[in-house]
ChimeraX commands (.cxc) that place a marker at each C-alpha (Angstrom):
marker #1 position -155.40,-149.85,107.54 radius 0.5
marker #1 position -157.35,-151.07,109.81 radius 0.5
marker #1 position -161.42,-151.60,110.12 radius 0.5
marker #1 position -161.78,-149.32,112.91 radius 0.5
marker #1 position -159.74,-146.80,111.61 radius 0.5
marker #1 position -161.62,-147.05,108.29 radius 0.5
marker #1 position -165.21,-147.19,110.15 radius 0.5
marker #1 position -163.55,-144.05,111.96 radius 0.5
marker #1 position -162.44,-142.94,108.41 radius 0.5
marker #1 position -166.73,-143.07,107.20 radius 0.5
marker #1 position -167.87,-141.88,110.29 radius 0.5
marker #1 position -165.95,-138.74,109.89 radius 0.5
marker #1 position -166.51,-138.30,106.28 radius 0.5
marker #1 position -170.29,-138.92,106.84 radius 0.5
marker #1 position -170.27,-135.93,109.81 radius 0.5
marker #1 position -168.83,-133.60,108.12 radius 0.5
marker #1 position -171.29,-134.72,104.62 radius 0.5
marker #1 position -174.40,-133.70,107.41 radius 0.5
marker #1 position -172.60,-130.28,108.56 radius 0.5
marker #1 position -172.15,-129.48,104.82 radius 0.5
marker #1 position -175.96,-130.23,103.92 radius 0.5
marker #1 position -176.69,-128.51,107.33 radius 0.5
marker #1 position -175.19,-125.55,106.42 radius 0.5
marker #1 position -176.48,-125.56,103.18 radius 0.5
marker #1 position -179.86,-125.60,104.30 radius 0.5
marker #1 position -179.29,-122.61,106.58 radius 0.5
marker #1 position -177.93,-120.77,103.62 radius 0.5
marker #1 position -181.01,-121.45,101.20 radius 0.5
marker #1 position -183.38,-120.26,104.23 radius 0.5
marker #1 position -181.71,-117.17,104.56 radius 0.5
marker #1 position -181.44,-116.36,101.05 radius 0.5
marker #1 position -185.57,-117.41,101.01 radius 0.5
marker #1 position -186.20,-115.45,103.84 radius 0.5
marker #1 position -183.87,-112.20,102.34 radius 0.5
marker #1 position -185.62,-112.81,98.95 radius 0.5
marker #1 position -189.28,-112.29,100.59 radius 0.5
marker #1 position -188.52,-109.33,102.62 radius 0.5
marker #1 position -186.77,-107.67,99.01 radius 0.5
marker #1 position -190.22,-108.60,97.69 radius 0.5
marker #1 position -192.04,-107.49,100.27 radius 0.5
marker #1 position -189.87,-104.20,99.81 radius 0.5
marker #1 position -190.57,-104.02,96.47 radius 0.5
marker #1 position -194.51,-104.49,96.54 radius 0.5
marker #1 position -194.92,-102.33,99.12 radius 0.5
marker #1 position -192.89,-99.52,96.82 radius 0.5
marker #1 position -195.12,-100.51,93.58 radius 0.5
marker #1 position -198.28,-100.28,94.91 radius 0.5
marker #1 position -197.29,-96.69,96.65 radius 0.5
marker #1 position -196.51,-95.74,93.26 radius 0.5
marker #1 position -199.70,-96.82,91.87 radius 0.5
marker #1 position -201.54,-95.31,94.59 radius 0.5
marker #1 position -200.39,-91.84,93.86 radius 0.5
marker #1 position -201.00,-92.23,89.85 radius 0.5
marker #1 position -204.48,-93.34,90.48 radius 0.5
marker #1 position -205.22,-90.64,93.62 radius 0.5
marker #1 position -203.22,-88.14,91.26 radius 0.5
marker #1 position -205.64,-89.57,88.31 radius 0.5
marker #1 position -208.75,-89.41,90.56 radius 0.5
marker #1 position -208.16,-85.74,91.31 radius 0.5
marker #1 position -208.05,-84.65,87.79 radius 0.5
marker #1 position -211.34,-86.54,87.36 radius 0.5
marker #1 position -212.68,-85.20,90.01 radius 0.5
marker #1 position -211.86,-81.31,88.71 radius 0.5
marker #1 position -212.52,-81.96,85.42 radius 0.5
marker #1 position -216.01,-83.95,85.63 radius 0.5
marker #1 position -217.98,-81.16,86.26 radius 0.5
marker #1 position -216.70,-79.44,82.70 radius 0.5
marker #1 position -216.27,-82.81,80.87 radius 0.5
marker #1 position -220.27,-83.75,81.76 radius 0.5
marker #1 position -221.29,-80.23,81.02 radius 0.5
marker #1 position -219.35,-80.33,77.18 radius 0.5
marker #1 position -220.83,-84.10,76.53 radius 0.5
marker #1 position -224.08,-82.51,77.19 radius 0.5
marker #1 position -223.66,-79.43,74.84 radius 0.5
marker #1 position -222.77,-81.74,72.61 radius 0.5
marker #1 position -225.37,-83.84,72.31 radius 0.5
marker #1 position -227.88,-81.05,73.00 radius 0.5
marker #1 position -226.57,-79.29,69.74 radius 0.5
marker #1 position -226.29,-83.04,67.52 radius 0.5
marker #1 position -229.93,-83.03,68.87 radius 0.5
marker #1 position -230.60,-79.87,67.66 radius 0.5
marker #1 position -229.15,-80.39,64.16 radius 0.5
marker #1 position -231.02,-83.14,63.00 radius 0.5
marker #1 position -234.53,-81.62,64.17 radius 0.5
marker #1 position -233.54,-79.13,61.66 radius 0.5
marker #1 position -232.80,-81.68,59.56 radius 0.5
marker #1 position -235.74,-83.55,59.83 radius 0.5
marker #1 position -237.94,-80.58,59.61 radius 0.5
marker #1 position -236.17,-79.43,56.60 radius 0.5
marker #1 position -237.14,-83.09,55.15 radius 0.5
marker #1 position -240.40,-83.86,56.43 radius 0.5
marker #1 position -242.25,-82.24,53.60 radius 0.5
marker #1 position -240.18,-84.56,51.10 radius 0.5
marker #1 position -240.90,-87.36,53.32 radius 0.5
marker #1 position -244.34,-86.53,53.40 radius 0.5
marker #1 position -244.69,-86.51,49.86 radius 0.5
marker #1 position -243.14,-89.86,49.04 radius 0.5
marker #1 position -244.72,-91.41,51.52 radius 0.5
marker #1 position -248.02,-90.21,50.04 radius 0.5
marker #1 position -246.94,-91.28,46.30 radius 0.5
marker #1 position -246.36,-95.07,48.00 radius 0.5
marker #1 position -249.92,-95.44,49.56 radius 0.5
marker #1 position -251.36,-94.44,46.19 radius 0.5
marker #1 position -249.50,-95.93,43.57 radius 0.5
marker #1 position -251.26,-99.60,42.73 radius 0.5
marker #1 position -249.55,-101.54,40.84 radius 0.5
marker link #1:1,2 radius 0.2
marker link #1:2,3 radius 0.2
marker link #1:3,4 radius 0.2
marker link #1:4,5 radius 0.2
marker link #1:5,6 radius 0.2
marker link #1:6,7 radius 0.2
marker link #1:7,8 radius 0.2
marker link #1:8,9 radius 0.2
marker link #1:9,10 radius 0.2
marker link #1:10,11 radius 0.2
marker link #1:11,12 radius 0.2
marker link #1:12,13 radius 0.2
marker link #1:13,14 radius 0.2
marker link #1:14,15 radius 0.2
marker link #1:15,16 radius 0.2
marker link #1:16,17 radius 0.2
marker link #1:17,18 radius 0.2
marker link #1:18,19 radius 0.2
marker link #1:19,20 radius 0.2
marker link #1:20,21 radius 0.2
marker link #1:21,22 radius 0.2
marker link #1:22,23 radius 0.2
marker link #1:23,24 radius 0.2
marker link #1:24,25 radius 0.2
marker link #1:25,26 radius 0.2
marker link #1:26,27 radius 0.2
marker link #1:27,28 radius 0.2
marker link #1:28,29 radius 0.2
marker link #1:29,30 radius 0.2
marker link #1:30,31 radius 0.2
marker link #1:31,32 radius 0.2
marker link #1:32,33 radius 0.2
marker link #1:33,34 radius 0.2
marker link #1:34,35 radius 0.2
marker link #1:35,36 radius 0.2
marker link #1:36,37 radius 0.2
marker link #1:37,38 radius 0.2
marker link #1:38,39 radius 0.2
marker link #1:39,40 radius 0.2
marker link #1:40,41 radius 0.2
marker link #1:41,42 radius 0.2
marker link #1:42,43 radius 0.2
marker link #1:43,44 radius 0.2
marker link #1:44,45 radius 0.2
marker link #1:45,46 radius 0.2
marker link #1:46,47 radius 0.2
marker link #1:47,48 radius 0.2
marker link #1:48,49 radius 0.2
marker link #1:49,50 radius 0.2
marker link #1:50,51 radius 0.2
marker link #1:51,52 radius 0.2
marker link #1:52,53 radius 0.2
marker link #1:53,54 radius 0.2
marker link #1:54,55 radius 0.2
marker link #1:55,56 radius 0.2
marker link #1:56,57 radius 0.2
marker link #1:57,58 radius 0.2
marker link #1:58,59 radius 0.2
marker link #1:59,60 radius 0.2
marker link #1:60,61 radius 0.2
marker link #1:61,62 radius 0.2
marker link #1:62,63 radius 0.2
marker link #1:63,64 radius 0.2
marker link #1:64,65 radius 0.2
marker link #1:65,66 radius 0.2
marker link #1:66,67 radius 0.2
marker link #1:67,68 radius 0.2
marker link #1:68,69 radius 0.2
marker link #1:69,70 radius 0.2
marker link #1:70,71 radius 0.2
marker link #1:71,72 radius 0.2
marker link #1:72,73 radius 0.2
marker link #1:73,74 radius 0.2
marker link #1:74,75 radius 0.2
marker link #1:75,76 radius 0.2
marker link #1:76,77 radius 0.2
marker link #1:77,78 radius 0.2
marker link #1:78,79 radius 0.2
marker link #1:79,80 radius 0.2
marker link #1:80,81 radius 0.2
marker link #1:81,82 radius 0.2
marker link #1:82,83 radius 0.2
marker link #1:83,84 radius 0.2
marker link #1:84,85 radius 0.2
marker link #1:85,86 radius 0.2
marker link #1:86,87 radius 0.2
marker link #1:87,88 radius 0.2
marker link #1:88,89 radius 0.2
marker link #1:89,90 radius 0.2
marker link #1:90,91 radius 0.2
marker link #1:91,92 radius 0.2
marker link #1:92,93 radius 0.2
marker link #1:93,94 radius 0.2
marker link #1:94,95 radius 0.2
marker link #1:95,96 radius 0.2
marker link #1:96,97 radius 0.2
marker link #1:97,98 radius 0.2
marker link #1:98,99 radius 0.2
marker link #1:99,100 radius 0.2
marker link #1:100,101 radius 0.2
marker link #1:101,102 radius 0.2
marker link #1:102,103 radius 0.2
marker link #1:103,104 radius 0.2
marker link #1:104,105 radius 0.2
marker link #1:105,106 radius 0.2
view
């Protein structure tokens, strides 16, 4: 064989090596580019989804707040209610021990 022929030979071998990695670099750039518009896709559809739980969520709040404020404060208007009975109830015992205290000297 001859050197020409084998330079020829390289030459070829080295053009066809740079289509290969050509090519291969296209493909990678369109899978890159197909993977970001699936993910694009995909974000789009999640946050739609969470959208509609939290509007749907909101809503309910929104009904409901007016009953669940009112309830909290029957609530706490009847705990407040129960222990002024039960301080009043205890006040003279209180009143009473607290007197025995001051006046016992020891």
């Amino acid at each position: 064989m001859s050197k020409t022929a084998s330079v020829q030979q390289l030459l070829a071998a080295e053009k066809r090596a740079a289509e290969l990695v050509d090519a291969a670099k296209k493909n990678r750039a369109a899978k890159l580019k197909q993977a970001k518009i699936d993910a694009e896709a995909e974000i789009t559809a999640f946050r739609q989804k969470r959208q509609a739980l939290f509007d749907a969520f909101q809503n309910e709040q929104m009904l409901t707040g007016d009953e669940g404020s009112r309830g909290a404060v029957q609530k706490a208007d009847s705990d407040i209610a129960t222990l002024k009975q039960r301080a009043g109830s205890r006040r003279d015992k209180v009143s009473d021990i607290l007197v025995k205290l001051v006046l016992a000297v020891d």
